[in-house]
N, C-alpha and C positions, 0 to 999 in steps of 0.2 A: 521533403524529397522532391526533386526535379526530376522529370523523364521526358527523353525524345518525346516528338510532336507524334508522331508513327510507332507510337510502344506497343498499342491495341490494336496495329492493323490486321495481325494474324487474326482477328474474329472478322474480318471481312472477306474469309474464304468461300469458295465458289458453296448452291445453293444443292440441295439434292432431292429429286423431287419426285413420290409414288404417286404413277398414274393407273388407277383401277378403272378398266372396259370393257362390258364383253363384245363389245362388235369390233369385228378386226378394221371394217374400215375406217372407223371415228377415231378406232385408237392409233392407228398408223399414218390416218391424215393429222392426226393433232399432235405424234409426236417427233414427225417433220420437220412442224412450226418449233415447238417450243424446245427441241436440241441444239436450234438454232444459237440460241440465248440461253439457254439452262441446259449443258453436256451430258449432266449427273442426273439421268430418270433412268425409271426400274419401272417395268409393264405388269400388272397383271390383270387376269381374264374375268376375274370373282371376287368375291368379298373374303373367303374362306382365303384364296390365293393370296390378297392384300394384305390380310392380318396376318399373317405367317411372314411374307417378305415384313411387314414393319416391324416387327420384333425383332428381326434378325437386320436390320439395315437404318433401323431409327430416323428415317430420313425427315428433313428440314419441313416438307408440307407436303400434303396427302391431295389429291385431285380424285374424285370417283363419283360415277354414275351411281343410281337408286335403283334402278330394279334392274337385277344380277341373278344369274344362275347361285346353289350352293347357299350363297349369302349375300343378302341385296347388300347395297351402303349404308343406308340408316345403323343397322345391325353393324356393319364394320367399323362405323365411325366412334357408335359408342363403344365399341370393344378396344377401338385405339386409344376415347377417351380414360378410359379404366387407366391405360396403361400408361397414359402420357396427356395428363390433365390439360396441359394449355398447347396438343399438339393443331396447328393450322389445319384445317379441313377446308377445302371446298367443294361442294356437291354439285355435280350438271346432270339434268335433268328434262325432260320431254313432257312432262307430267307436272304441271305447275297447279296444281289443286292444294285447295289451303290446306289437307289433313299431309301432305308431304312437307310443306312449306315448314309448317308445326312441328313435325317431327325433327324439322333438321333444328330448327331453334331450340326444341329441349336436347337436344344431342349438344349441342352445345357449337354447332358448326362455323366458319369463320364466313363464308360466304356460300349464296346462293346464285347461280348462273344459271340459266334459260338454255336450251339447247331446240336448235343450231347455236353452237356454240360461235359469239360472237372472238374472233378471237384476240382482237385490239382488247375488250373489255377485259379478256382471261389474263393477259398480258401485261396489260395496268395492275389487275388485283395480284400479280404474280410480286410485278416490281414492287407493290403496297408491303405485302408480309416480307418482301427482301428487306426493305429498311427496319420494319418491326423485329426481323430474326437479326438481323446484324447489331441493333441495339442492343437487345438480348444478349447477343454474344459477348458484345463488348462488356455490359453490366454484368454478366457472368465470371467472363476474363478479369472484371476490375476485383471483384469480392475475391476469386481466388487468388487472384495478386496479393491483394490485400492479407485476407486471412492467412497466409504461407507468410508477407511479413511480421506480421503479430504472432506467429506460431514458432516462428523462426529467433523467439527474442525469450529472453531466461526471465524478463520483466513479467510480473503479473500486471495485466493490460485487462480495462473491463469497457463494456458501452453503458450509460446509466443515466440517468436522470436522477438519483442519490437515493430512491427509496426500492426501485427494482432494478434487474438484472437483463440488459437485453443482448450482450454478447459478451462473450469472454476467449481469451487465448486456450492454448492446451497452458503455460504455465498459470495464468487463473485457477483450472480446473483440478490439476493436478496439486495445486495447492489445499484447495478446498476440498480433496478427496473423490472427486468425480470425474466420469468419463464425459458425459454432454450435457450443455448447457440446459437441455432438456429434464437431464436427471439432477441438475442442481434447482434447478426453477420447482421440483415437484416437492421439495423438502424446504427450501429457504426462496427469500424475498429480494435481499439485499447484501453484497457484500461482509456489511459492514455489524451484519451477526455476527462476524470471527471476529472484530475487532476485541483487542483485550481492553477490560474497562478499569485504567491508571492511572493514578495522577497525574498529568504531566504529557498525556498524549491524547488526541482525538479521542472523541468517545462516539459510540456507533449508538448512543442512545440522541444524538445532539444531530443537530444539521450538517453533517459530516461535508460535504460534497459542497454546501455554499463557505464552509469556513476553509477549504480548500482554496476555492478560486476566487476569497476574497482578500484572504491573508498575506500582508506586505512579508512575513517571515515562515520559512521552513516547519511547514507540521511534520508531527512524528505519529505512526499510527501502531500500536504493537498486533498482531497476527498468530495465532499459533498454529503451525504446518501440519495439518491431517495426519501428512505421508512420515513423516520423523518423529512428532509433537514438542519440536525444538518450538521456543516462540521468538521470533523472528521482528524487526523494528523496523519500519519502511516510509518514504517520505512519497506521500502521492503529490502528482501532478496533473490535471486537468486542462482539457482543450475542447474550448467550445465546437461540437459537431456544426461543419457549415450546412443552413441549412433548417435546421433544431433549433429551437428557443430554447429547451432545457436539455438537452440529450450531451453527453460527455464521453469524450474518448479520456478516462484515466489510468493512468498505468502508476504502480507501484514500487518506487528504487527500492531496493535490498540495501539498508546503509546499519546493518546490523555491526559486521565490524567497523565500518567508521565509530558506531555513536559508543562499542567496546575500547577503541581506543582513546575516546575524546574522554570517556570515566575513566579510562587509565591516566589520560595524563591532566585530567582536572584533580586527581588523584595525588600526581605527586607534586601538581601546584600548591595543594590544599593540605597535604597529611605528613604528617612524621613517621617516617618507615620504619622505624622502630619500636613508636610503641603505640602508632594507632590513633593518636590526638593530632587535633591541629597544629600545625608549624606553625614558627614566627610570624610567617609572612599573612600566611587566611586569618591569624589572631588581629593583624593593624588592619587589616579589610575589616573585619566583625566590630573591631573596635573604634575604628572612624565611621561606622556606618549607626550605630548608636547613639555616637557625640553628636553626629548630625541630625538624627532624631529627637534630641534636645531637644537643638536649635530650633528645628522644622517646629515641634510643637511649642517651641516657647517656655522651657520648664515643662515641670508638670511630670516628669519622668526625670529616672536617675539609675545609677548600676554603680559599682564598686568592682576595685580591679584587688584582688590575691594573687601575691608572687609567693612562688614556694620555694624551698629548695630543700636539698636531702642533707643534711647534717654530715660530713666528715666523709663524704661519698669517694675521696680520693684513696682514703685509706681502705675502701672496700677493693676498687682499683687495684691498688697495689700489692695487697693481700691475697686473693682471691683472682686474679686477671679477668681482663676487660668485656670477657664472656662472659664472667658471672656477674659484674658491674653494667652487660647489656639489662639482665634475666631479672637482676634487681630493679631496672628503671621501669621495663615492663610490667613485674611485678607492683612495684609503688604507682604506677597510672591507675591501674586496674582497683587497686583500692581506692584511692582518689578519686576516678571516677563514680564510684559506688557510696561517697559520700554525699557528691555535691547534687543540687537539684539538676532535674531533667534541662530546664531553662537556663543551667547556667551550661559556660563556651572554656573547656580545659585546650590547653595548648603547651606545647612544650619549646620555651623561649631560649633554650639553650643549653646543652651539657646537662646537668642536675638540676635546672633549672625548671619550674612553670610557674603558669598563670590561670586564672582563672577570672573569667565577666560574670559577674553574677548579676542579670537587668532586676532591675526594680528595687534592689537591697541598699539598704543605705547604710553605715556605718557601723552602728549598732550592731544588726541582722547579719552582715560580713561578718563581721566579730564572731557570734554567735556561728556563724561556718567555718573559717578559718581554726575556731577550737576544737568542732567536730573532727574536722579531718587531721590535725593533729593528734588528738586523741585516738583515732583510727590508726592509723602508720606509727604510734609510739606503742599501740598492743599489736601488733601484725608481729608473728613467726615468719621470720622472710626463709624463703628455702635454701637451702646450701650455703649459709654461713650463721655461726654460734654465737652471735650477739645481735642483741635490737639494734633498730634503726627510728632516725627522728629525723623530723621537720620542722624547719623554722618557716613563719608567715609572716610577712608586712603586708600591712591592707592601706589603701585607700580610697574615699570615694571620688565624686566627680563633680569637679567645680566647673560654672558656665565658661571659665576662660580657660576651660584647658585646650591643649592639643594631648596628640599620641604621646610626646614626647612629654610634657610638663607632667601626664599623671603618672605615666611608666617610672618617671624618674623618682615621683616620690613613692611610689611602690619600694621602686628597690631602697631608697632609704629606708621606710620601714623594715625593709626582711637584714638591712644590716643592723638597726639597733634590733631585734631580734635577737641574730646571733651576735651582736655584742652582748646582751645581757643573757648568755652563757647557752643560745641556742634551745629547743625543743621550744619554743615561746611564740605568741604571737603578737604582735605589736603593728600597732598604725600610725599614719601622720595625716 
């Protein structure tokens, strides 16, 4: 963000200034002088008076004598102290004895003047704390600026160093169940306790904060929402504090429905809608990504591909319509699935159609699955219609010079002499 050169001049407003005196002349020759250049003084006669106008009028810098009717200075000054820790005092004084001099120093005083009050000298030290208070004001102005833009953002925004917590937004807190940053500091350390711990996304037990601002690709961190206990997916970003060697301004994107819609649609890049397995297309990904693991290792590994198909599946079709011809395909995956190993890759290659990768099996071992699942789907009671159902299998395995295409195709030769030699069989080439 860019802003005018004069964004912060409103804190260079005029200064306003309490003068505590009890002698009418010193205080009415001194506030002569200094109305001149500072318009904004407020008089009182006592210490008692003083502290009553400061509470009520908060002003920029305190000026008052030491020994006062009521209430000397010393006593007033720590009484303002109480109330306004870093307020400017300065003490004038007739009495320059070291046990006064002492007392303003533990009071905490900004400065000590001699009296006759020189007033060049009062005049300098006036102009001294105007640049001190206008800085002030300004670094005041800028953090409120600040703070109202980070408060003002639905982002969870934190300041950190990656293992503590040194500021946070209202949407941080409200996240994390808390009113102030105060009350989350007294129960936790670091953000990155809520982090949920998943495969696949940051983890708050690991260097969270340097793999952030090291990472050429988008991390994902999951969160769960105090206020809701929805849990929530978020992509931090990081920005080096100028300034800070380690300290981080990070804020947290909300990409919860982005990464709902990216599993939707890697969803239907990847799955068959109807009955739950992989499609054609995620089958030649899984299946070129294998062949090339051959290669990569040179041998040494090997998989076998099963094509299935449902026996006579047209005549269920026609029979029965094409809702119970859905219910039956769902039905036969489900078994199917329940036959083959966890390691092997079911996909459904088209119509009545599947397949099956089975890694590490070799000819033989296929064989020996291929009859399983046969056996399985020729005892299966399919629901809503009064005759079994069967499967014919062609197997084959994986030669070094295949492609997708040269094994697929002698698959499906196998599942035709299959069902040439009268279907419910399994047969390889």
């Amino acid at each position: 963000m860019e802003l005018i050169e004069d964004f912060f001049a409103p804190a260079e407003g005029r200064l306003s200034i309490l003068y505590v005196e009890d002698s009418y002349v010193n205080r009415e020759y001194t506030l002569k002088i200094l109305e001149q250049r500072f318009p904004d003084i407020i008089t009182a006669e006592d210490g008692q008076q003083g502290l009553e106008l400061f509470e009520k009028h908060r002003p920029d810098i305190v000026i008052t004598d030491v020994r006062m009717p009521v209430m000397d200075g010393i006593t007033m000054a720590g009484k303002i102290k109480e109330i306004q820790h870093d307020a400017p005092i300065i003490i004038t004084s007739a009495f320059g004895d070291r046990e006064v001099l002492m007392q303003s120093i533990r009071t905490g005083v900004t400065r000590f003047i001699m009296k006759p009050i020189h007033m060049q000298e009062l005049l300098a030290t006036l102009d001294e704390l105007r640049t001190v208070i206008i800085l002030r004001r300004r670094l005041a102005l800028q953090q409120s600026f600040i703070e109202t833009v980070l408060d003002s953002q639905n982002l969870i925004t934190i300041l950190t160093d990656g293992e503590s917590l040194s500021g946070a937004n209202r949407a941080a807190l409200r996240f994390t169940g808390f009113e102030t940053l105060a009350a989350f500091r007294e129960k936790h350390k670091c953000i990155c306790e809520f982090f949920v711990e998943e495969e696949g996304f940051v983890s708050g037990k690991s260097d969270w904060l340097q793999a952030t601002t090291s990472s050429n690709v988008a991390l994902r961190v999951k969160m769960q929402d105090v206020a809701d206990g929805t849990t929530r997916i978020f992509s931090p970003h990081a920005s080096l504090v100028p300034g800070f060697e380690h300290r981080y301004i990070v804020s947290f994107f909300d990409i919860t429905e982005l990464e709902l819609q990216r599993q939707e649609l890697e969803k239907l890049a990847t799955i068959d809608p109807l009955t739950g397995v992989y499609n054609r297309h995620h089958f030649n990904t899984i299946l070129q990504f294998n062949i090339q693991k051959i290669h990569r290792y040179n041998g040494g590994h090997t998989f076998s591909i099963l094509m299935l198909d449902l026996d006579l599946f047209k005549s269920i079709n026609d029979t029965y319509g094409h809702l119970m011809g859905d219910e039956i395909l769902k039905e036969f995956t489900e078994k199917v699935q329940s036959s083959i190993r966890k390691s092997d890759f079911l996909a459904r290659w088209g119509g009545e159609e599947f397949v099956i990768l089975a890694p590490e099996a070799d000819l033989k071992q296929a064989m020996l699955l291929g009859e399983k699942v046969r056996e399985v789907v020729a005892s299966h009671v399919f629901q809503g219609i009064d005759r079994p159902l069967t499967t014919s299998v062609g197997i084959t395995q994986f030669q070094m010079n295949d492609t997708i295409n040269s094994i697929m195709d002698r698959a499906d030769r196998a599942l035709y002499e299959a069902k040439k030699a009268g279907r419910n069989c399994v047969r390889s080439e």
